[in-house]
C-alpha positions, 0 to 999 in steps of 0.5 A, spaced: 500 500 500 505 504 501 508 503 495 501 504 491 501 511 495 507 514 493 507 521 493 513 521 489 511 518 483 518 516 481 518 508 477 518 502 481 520 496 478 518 490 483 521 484 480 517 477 480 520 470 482 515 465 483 512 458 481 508 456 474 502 453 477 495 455 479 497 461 486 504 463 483 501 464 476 496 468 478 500 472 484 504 475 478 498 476 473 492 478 477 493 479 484 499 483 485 497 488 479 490 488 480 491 489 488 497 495 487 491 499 483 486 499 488 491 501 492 493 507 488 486 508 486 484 509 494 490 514 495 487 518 488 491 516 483 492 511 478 499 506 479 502 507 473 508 508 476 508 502 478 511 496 473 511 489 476 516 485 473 516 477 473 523 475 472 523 468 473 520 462 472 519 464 465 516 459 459 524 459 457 526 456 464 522 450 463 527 446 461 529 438 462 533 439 467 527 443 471 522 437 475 515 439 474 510 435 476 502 435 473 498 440 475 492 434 478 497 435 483 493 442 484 486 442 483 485 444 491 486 451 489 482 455 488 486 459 482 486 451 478 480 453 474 484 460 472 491 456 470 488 450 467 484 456 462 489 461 461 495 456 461 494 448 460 494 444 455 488 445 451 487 438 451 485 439 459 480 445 458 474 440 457 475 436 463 474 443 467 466 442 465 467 435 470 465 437 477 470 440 481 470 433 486 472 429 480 478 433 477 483 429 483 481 423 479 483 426 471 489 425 468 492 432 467 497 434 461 497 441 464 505 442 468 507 445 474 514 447 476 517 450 482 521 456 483 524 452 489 527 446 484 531 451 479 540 452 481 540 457 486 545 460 482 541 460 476 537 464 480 542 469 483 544 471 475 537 472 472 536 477 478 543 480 477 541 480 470 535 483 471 538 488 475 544 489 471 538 492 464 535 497 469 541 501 470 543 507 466 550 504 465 553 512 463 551 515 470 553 509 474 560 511 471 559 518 473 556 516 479 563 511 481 567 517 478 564 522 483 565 517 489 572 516 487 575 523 487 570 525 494 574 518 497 581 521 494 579 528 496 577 526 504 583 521 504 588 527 502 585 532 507 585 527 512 593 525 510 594 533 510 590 533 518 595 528 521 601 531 519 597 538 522 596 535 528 601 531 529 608 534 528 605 542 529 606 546 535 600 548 539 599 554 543 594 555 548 589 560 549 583 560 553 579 555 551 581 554 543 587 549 541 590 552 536 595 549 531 601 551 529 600 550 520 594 555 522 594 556 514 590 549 514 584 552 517 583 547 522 581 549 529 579 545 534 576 547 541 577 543 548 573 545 554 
């Protein structure tokens, strides 16, 4: 809701890591999207500026090397009507006019997959890659540049600071430590 609500206004990219089956699937395409509308819409805008991505499991995850199982392992959830419609096999679609307390005892062509099952390293590098398309690559140099020279910078001063303390005669005078390089424009005041 929070993000819904921004007064800001700025793009939010949420990215989607999730199942192939009847709750992961609608997660992504249904529930997210419609619930992060209703929210802007309460706080009085649309949430255009709200981009829900999902990054994995996509059809071209869905390999060999990926398990899956049927998705008759399924039929209890209440989204599997939705699934089996808007991503089963067609082959499945009339047994959906069974009733639902037959729907355990069909043969199911329809596959599911889990986000679990794929190598967490597979995982790690479609949302560094995902992260990695996001960023403006020009001002990310000029970022780390800039970082660079204020690190140089404060390092040459602190250099500089050590010498001043360390080696400079210091005078004194009611409460104010004055070093002696006073051409620093260092001062320091003790109590």
């Amino acid at each position: 809701m929070e993000v819904a609500d921004d007064p800001n206004r700025k793009p939010i990219v949420p990215l989607y890591a999730g199942d192939v089956d009847p709750s992961g699937s609608y997660m992504s395409e249904k529930d997210l999207p419609e619930r992060l509308e209703k929210y802007a819409q309460l706080a009085g805008h649309g949430g255009t500026h709200i981009e829900l991505r999902r990054i994995a499991l996509l059809k071209e995850h869905l390999t060999d090397q990926l398990p899956s199982f049927s998705a008759g392992d399924k039929t209890e959830d209440r989204r599997f009507k939705w699934f089996i419609t808007n991503h089963g096999d067609p082959r499945d679609l009339p047994q959906l006019e069974e009733p639902r307390s037959h729907w355990k005892n069909l043969t199911w062509h329809t596959r599911c997959w889990e986000l679990d099952a794929m190598d967490p390293r597979d995982l790690r590098r479609i949302v560094e890659n995902a992260i990695r398309s996001m960023i403006d690559w020009d001002t990310w140099n000029r970022c780390v540049t800039m970082e660079k020279a204020q690190r140089d910078s404060m390092k040459d001063f602190f250099a500089s600071w050590k010498k001043t303390v360390a080696g400079a005669e210091q005078i004194q005078t009611d409460s104010k430590i004055v070093p002696a390089a006073a051409q620093t424009g260092i001062w320091f005041w003790a109590d």
